[in-house]
C-alpha positions in Angstrom: -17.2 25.9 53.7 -16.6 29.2 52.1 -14.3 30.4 54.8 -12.5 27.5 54.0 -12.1 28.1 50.1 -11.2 31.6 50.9 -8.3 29.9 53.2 -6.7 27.6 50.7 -7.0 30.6 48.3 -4.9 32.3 50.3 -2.4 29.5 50.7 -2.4 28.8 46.6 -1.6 32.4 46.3 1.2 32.3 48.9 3.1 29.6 47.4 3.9 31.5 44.4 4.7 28.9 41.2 3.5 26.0 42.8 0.4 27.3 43.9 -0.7 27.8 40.1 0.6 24.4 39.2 -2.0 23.0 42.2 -4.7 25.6 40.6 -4.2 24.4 37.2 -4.4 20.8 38.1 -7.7 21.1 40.0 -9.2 22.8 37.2 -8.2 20.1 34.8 -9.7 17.4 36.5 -12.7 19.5 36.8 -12.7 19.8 33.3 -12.4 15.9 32.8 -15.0 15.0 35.2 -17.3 17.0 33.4 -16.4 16.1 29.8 -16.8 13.0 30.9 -20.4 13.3 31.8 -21.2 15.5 28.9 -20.1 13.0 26.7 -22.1 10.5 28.3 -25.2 12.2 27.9 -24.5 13.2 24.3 -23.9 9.7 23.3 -27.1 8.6 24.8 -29.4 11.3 22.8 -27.3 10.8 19.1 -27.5 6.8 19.6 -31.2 7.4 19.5 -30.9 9.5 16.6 -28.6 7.3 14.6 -31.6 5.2 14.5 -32.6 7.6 12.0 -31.9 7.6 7.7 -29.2 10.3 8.6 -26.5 8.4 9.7 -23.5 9.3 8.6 -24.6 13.0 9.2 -25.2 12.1 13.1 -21.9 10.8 13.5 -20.2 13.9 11.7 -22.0 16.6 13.8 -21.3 14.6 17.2 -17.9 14.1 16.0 -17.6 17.6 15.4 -19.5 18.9 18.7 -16.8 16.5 20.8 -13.8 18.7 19.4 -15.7 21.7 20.0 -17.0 20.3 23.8 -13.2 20.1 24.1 -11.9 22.9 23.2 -14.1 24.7 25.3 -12.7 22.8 28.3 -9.4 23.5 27.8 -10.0 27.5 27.7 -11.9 27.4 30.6 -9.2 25.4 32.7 -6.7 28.4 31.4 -9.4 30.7 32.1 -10.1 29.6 36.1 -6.2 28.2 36.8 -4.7 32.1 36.9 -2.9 31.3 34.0 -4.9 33.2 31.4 -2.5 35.9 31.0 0.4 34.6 31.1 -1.3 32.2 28.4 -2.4 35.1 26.4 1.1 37.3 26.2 3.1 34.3 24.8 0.1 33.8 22.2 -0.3 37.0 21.1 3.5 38.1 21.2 4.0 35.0 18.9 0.9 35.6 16.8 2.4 36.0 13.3 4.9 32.9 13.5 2.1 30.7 15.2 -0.4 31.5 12.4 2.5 30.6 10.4 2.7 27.1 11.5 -0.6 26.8 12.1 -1.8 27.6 8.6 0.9 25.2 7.3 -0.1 22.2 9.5 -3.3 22.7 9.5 -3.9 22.7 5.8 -5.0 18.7 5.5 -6.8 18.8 8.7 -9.2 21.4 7.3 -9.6 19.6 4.4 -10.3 16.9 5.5 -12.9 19.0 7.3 -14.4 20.6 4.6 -14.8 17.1 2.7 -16.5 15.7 5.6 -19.2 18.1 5.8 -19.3 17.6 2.1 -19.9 14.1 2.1 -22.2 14.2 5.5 -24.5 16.7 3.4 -24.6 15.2 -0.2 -24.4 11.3 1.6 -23.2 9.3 -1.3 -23.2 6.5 1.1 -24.1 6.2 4.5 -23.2 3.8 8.1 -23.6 0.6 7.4 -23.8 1.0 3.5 -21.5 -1.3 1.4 -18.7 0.3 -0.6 -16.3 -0.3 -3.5 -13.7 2.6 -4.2 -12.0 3.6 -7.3 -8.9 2.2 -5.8 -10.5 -0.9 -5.7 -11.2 -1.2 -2.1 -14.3 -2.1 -0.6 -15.9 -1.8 2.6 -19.1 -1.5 4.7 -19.1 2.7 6.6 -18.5 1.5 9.9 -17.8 5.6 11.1 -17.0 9.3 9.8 -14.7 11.7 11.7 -13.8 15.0 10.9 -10.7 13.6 9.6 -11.7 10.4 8.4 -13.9 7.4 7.2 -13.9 4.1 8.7 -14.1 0.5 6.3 -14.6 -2.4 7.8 -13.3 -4.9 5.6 -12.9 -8.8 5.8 -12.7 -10.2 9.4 -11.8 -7.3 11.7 -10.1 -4.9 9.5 -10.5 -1.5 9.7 -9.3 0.5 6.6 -8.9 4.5 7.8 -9.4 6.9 4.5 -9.0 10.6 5.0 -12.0 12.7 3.8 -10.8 14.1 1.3 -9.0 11.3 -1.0 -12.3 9.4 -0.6 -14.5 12.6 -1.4 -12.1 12.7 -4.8 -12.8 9.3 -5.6 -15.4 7.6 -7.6 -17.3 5.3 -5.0 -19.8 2.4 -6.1 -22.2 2.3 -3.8 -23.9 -1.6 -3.3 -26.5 -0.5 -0.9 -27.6 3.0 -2.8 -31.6 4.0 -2.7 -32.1 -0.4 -2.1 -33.7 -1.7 1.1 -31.5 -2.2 3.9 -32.3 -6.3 3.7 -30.8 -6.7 0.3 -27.0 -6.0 -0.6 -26.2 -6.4 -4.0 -22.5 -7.1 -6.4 -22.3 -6.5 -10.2 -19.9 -9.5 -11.6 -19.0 -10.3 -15.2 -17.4 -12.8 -16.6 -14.8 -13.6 -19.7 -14.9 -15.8 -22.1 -13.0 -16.6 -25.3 -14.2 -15.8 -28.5 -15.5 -18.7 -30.8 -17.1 -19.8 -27.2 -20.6 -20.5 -26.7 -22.5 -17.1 -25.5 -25.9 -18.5 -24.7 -24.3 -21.7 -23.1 -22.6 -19.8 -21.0 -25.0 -17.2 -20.2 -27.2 -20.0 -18.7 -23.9 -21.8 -17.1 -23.8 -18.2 -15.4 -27.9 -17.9 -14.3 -27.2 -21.9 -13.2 -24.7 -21.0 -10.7 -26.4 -17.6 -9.2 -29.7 -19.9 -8.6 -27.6 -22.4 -7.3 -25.4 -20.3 -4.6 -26.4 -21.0 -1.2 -25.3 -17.3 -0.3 -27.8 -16.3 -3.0 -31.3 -14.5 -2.9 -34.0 -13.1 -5.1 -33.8 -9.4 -5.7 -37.5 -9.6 -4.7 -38.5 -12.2 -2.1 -42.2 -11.2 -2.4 -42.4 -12.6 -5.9 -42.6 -9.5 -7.6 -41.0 -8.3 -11.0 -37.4 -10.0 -11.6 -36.5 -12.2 -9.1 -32.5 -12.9 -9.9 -30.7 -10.6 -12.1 -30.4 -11.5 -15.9 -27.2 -12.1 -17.4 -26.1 -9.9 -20.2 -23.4 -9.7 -23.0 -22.3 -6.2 -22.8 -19.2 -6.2 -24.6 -16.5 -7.6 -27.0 -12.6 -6.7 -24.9 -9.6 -7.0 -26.9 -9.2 -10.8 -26.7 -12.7 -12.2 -24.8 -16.6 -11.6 -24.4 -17.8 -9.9 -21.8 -20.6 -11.2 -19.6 -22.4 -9.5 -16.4 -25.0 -10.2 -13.9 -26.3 -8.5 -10.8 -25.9 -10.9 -7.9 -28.7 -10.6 -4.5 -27.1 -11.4 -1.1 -28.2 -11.2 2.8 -26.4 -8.1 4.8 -24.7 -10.6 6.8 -23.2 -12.5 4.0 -19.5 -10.9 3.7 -19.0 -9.7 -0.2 -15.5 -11.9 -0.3 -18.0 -15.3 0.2 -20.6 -14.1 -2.9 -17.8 -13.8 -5.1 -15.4 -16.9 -4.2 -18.7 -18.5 -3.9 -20.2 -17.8 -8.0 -16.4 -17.6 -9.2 -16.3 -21.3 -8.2 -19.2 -23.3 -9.6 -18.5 -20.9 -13.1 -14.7 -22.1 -13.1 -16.2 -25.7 -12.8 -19.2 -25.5 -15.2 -17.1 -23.8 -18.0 -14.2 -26.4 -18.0 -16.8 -28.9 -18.0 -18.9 -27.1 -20.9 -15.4 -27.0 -22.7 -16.1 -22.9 -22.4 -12.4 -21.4 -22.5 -11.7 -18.6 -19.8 -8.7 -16.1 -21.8 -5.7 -15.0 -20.6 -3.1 -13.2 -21.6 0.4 -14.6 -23.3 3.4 -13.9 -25.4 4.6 -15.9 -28.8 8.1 -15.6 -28.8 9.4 -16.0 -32.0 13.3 -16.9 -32.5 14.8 -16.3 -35.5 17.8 -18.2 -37.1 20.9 -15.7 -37.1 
């Protein structure tokens, strides 16, 4: 066997260019075969460990470990195809205009980077938590990246957000420091002045108890079981009204809110309770 690797050494060498090309592509699928299996075995031990509180913070350092199980492949398929050197003079004689355009391209990607390791560490959410953005979008963590986090959003929409815009936003977490079984919305409601408050404060509680997608905040019986509606401020033309409203994990946010929306549209046009808008008086004047 050996006499036989020393042979077709021989004949790799012999054939000048295309023996390299034949030495390079051995070593690659080399390197694939055996990414491959690393990356099977690494997927078995973190799935065990995303079973764990620390999520997102699994997901990140695998993430992380793939690029660097990677990278490592490639340099050692340079390193045992013969073409190290000939690698290593066009890198170094270009070192100055490759650090260059490196620097400059690289400059989102590592901060991106940095941002991830920044959120994986402070975890002001986590996989599976439910999100709303300042932007306005809203999402349960399905995955972090190094460059990226992953939403999943109504149906099967996934919404990519780099690292770092996310990491510069202000994020309402629905799922923060609660137990896993219990999601939660904040809603509120507005009303006209001259309206009834405490009429519709109660309209409000009606419809909450009434939701079939609905559940107490504590199923055991203990302290508040649904969320209290409160007046919490006077807007520039209407009274503001808010509640807290308890859902399943499997319920999708989209159906609470459709869901409460509905049976409050209904109950204040029957209760004669105006919802505001805004309009314009035009007036014309006689020329």
């Amino acid at each position: 066997m050996t006499q036989v690797l020393v042979n077709f050494n021989t004949w790799l060498e012999s054939v000048g260019i295309l023996g390299g090309i034949i030495r390079f592509v051995i070593a690659a699928l080399w390197a694939v075969l055996a990414v491959t299996v690393v990356f099977r075995i690494e997927r078995y031990f973190f799935s065990k460990r995303l079973k764990s509180n620390n999520k997102i913070q699994v997901r990140f350092v695998e993430n992380i470990l793939r690029i660097v199980i990677i990278i490592v492949a490639v340099f050692w398929v340079f390193n045992n195809s013969g073409t190290t050197d000939n690698f290593g003079k066009v890198l170094f004689q270009g070192t100055a205009i490759v650090g260059a355009v490196v620097g400059l391209a690289a400059q989102s990607v590592i901060s991106d980077l940095c941002c991830g390791i920044m959120i994986s560490v402070c975890k002001p959410f986590d996989i599976g938590d439910r999100i709303e953005l300042e932007s306005g979008i809203v999402g349960i963590v399905k995955d972090i990246t190094i460059r990226h986090v992953v939403l999943q959003s109504i149906g099967t929409t996934d919404i990519i957000i780099p690292n770092s815009v996310i990491n510069s936003m202000a994020v309402t977490n629905m799922s923060h420091g609660t137990s896993t079984s219990i999601m939660s919305v904040y809603m509120k409601f507005n009303i006209a002045y001259g309206s009834d408050v405490e009429l519709a404060m109660e309209l409000i509680k009606k419809a909450v108890l009434d939701s079939t997608f609905t559940i107490p905040a504590h199923p055991g019986g203990t302290g508040i079981d649904y969320s209290p509606v409160y007046f919490i401020e006077y807007a520039d033309s209407s009274l503001v009204l808010a509640t807290t409203v308890y859902y399943l994990p499997e319920v999708i946010t989209g159906e609470v809110r459709s869901d409460i929306n509905l049976r409050i549209n209904r109950a204040f046009k029957e209760n004669g309770i105006e919802i505001p808008y805004n309009y314009m008086n035009v007036v014309m004047r006689d020329s």
